[in-house]
N, C-alpha and C positions, 0 to 999 in steps of 0.2 A: 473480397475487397470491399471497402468502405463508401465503394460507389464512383463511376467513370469522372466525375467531375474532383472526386480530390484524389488528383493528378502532384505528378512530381513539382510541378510550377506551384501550389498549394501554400500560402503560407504557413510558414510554423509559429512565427510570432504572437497570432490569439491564441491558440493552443496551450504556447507557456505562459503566458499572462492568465489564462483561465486556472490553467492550474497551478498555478501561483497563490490566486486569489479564493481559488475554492479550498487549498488546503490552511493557511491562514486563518480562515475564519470558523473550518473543522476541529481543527488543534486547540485553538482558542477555547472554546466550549469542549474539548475535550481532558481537559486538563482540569477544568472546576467542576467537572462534573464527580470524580473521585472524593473531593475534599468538601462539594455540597452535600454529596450522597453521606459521607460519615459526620459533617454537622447537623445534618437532619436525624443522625443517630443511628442510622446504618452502621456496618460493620466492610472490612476488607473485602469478605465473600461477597457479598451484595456490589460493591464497587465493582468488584473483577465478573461476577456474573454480566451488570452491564455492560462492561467494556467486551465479554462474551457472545451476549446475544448480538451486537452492533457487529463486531468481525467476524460473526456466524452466518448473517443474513448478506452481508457482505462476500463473504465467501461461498454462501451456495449459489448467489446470483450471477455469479461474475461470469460461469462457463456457460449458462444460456443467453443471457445479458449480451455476450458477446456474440453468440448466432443471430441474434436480432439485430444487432449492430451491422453486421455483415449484409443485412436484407433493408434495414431501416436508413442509413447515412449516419456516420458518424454526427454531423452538424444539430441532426433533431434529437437525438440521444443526450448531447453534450447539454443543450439547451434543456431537457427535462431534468436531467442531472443536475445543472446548477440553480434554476427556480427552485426547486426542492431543499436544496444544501440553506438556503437564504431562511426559507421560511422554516423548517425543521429546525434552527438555532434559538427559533424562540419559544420553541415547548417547555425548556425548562425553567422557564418564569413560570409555568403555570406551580409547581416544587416549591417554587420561591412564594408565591401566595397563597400555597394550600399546604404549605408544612409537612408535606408527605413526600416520598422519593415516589409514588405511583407514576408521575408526567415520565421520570427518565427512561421507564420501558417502551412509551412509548415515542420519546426520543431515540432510544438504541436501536430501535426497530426500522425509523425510516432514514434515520442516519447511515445504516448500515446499505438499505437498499437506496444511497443517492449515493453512496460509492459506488458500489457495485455496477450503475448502470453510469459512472463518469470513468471510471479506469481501463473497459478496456475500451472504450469510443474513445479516449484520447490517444492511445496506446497504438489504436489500429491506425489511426489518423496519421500521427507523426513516422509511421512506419510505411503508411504508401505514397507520402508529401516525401520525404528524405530521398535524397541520391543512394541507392545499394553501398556503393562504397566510402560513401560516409554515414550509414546507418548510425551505428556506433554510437559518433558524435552528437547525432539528434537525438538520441536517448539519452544522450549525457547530460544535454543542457533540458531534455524536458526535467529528467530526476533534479539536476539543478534548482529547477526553480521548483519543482516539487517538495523536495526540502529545504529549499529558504521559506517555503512558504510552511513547513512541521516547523523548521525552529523560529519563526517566527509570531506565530499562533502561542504556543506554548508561552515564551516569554511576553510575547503582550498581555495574553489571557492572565498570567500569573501578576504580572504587576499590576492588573484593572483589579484582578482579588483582591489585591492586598491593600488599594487608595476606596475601593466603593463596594465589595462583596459579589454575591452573586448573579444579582440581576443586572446591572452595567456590564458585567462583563460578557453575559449571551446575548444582549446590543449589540456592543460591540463586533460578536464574531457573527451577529447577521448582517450587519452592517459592509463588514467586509467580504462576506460573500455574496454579497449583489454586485461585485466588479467580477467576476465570475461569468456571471451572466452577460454584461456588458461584453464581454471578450470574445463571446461566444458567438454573439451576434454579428462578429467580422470575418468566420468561418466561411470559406465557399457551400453554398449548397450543395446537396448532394442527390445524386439518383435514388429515390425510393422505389425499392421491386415488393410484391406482395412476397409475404413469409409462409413459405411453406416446411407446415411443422413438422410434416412426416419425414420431410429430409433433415430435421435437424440430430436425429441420433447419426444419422450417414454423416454430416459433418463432425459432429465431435470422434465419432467412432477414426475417420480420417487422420486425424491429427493424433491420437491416444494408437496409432498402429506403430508410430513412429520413436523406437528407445531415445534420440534425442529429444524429442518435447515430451515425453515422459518423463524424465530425471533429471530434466528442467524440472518440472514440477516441481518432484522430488528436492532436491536442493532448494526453491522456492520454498517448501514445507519446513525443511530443518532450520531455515531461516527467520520463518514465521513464530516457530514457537517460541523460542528465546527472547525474539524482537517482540511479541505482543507482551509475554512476561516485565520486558524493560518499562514499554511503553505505557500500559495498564499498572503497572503497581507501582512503578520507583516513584511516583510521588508520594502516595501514602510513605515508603521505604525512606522517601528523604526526609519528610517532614515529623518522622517515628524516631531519626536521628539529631531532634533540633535545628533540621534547615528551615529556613522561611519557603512559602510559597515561591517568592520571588526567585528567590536561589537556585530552587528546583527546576524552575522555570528557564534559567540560563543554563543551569547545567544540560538541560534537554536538548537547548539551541545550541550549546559548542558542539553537540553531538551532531546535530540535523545537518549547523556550519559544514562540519569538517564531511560528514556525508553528499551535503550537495557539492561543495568545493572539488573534489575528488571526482566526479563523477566526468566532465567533459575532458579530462587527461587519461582516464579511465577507457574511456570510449572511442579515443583516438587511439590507444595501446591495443584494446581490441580490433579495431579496426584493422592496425597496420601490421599486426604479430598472429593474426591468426589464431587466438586463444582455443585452443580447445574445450569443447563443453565438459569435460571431467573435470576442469580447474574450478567451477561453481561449486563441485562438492567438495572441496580443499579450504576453498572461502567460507563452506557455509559453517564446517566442522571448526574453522579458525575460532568465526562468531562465537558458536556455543561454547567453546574454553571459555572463552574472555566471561562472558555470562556466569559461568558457573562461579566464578571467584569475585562478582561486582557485592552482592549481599556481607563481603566479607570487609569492605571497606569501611569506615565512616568520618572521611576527612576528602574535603574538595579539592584537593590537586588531585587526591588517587580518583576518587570517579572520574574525574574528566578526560584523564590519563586514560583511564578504561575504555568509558565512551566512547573518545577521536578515537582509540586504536582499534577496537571493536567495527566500528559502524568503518571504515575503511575494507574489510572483510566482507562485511554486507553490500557496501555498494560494489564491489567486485564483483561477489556472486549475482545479483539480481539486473547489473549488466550486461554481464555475459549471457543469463538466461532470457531477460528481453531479445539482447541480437540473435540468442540461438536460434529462439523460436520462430522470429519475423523472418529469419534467409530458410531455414527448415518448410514453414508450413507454406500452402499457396497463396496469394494477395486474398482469395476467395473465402477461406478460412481463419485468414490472416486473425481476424479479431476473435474466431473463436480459441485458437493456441494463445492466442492473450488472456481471453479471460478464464482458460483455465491455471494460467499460472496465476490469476491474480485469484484463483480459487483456490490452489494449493495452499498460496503464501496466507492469505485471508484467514485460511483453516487454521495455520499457524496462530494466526493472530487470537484469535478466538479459541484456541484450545491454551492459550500459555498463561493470558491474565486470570481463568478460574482456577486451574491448579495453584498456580503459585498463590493468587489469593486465599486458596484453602491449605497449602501446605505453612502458608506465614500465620495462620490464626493458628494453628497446632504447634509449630516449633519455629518459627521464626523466619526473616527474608532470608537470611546465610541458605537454611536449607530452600525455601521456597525458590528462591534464582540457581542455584545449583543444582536441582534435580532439572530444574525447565533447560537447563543450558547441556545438561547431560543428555538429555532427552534429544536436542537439535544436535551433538555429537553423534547418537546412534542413524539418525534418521540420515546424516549426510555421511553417511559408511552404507546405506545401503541405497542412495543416491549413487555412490561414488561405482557401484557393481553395475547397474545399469549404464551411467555413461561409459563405461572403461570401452574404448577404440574405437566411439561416435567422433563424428565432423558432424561441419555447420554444414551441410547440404542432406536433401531431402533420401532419405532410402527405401524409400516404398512406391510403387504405384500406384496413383489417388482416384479415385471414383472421379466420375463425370457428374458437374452438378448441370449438365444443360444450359450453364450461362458461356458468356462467352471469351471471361479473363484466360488466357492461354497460361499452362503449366508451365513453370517457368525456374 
């Protein structure tokens, strides 16, 4: 648990404001960073290697990150997380005045680790604030503003490119990420217990006993790689086709739109149907089709087309993999089954933008996005054997950590 004071009466409101506000101004600076790095004279691989190590460090942090979470309060975590997001947007000014991509590794580096320790302390937060029976729902609207705040990053960030270049626009997205912090600061306090390391393989061990938050993962994973693939290259992919930065940049946001949009109708379906966790690997294998045939486009009704139908698929799956996990694992562990899924999907993220960066400098984005999207088809076929006859409820008997949240 996230600690006895964030209680069901909890608000949720700073939580999605925070995360509203932290990813807005990630995106932003995530999005100029591809198109500095190749005006600076880099090449695709060098983009996607960045956008790799970021959802690398990101991904290995999330599943300890999240036992710390579990020991430390959501509130102090969330708070380290967003000071860092603020200040870490303006390292790549240093690129902009010294002519070298050298600053963006170490932007990709602490970028990655001010995600990792903000996703699952939000994740675990909105999941022991929420009513059980409208879990769901709170998920819905956290992703909500989770992705108003990807498509809106991307499109701001792209139209500041394109009126003042690079260095106004990593202002800009620390700029916005200092309301972040401001949000954060309306969180209830939380109990800090001292961390003890020796139980922390006991706790992950806990949760990874369990086939349903395992193939949670799993589908998390199959989801990851195609989604870093999009995320990571289609700008280079769009602007290699004649699009403006700008364009690229809305095309991102119909996607994130229709992504957040989706998500609190989403979450109330789960809620009230009972979804079972084998439908996350149905959604995830959806994604990767759609994936495999987006490089084959190059006209802006068919990407958008793709996009909204695509990320419809994705917010399915990684709904249903948040609520599997939060009713599966115990409030006590609650945050570490979060950040191993936000380690899965991470992985994902971080294994799709250098492939496809290195298979598009050899034969092109067509092949680059269809093998990453083939690749998340095989991965949610073997997702899809693990969950086959899981429920949302716990099946294992869990170790005793000595605290005193009752199993539940």
């Amino acid at each position: 648990m996230s600690g006895p004071a964030a209680s069901r009466a909890s608000p949720l409101w700073p939580a999605y404001l925070a995360t509203y506000a932290f990813w807005v101004g990630g995106w932003a600076a995530f999005i100029a960073m591809p198109l500095h790095v190749v005006e600076l004279g880099g090449t695709a691989t060098e983009a996607g290697l960045l956008a790799t190590i970021r959802a690398g460090l990101q991904a290995f942090l999330q599943l300890p990150v999240g036992t710390l979470t579990d020991a430390w309060g959501t509130r102090r975590v969330l708070l380290i997380a967003t000071v860092a997001n603020a200040v870490i947007n303006l390292l790549p000014l240093l690129a902009v005045a010294g002519g070298t991509t050298v600053p963006y590794y170490a932007w990709a580096v602490a970028s990655g680790a001010a995600s990792a320790f903000f996703l699952p302390a939000v994740g675990a937060y909105v999941a022991q604030s929420a009513a059980p029976e409208s879990r769901g729902s709170a998920f819905g609207w956290l992703t909500l503003f989770t992705h108003t705040g990807v498509a809106s990053g991307p499109a701001i960030g792209g139209l500041v490119w394109e009126w003042g270049g690079p260095a106004p626009t990593f202002l800009v997205a620390s700029a916005l990420g200092l309301v972040a912090l401001g949000a954060s600061l309306f969180l209830p306090d939380t109990e800090r217990r001292r961390v003890r390391f020796a139980r922390l393989p006991a706790m992950i061990g806990e949760v990874a006993r369990q086939r349903a938050i395992v193939g949670s993962w799993l589908a998390a994973l199959a989801i990851g790689v195609p989604w870093g693939a999009v995320s990571g290259m289609f700008p280079l992919f769009g602007t290699g086709i004649g699009l403006g930065a700008g364009t690229v940049g809305l095309i991102l946001a119909s996607q994130s739109l229709a992504n957040g949009a989706s998500r609190v109708p989403l979450g109330r379906l789960i809620d009230r149907r009972h979804v079972p966790p084998v439908a996350a690997a149905a959604g995830a294998a959806g994604y990767g089709a759609m994936v495999m045939i987006l490089g084959l486009q190059d006209t802006v009704p068919a990407l958008v087309a793709i996009m909204v139908a695509s990320v419809l698929m994705l917010a399915f799956t990684l709904m249903l993999v948040q609520v599997t996990i939060s009713e599966v694992a115990r409030p006590n562990v609650r945050a570490t089954g979060l950040g191993g899924y936000g380690t899965s999907l991470s992985s994902g993220l971080a294994v799709g933008p250098i492939l496809t960066g290195g298979i598009a400098d050899a034969a092109g984005f067509g092949w680059g996005f269809g093998a990453i999207g083939a690749l998340g088809v095989l991965t949610a076929g073997v997702a899809a054997l693990v969950l086959r006859g899981m429920r949302r409820r716990p099946s294992i008997e869990v170790f005793d950590t000595g605290q005193t949240t009752p199993h539940r």
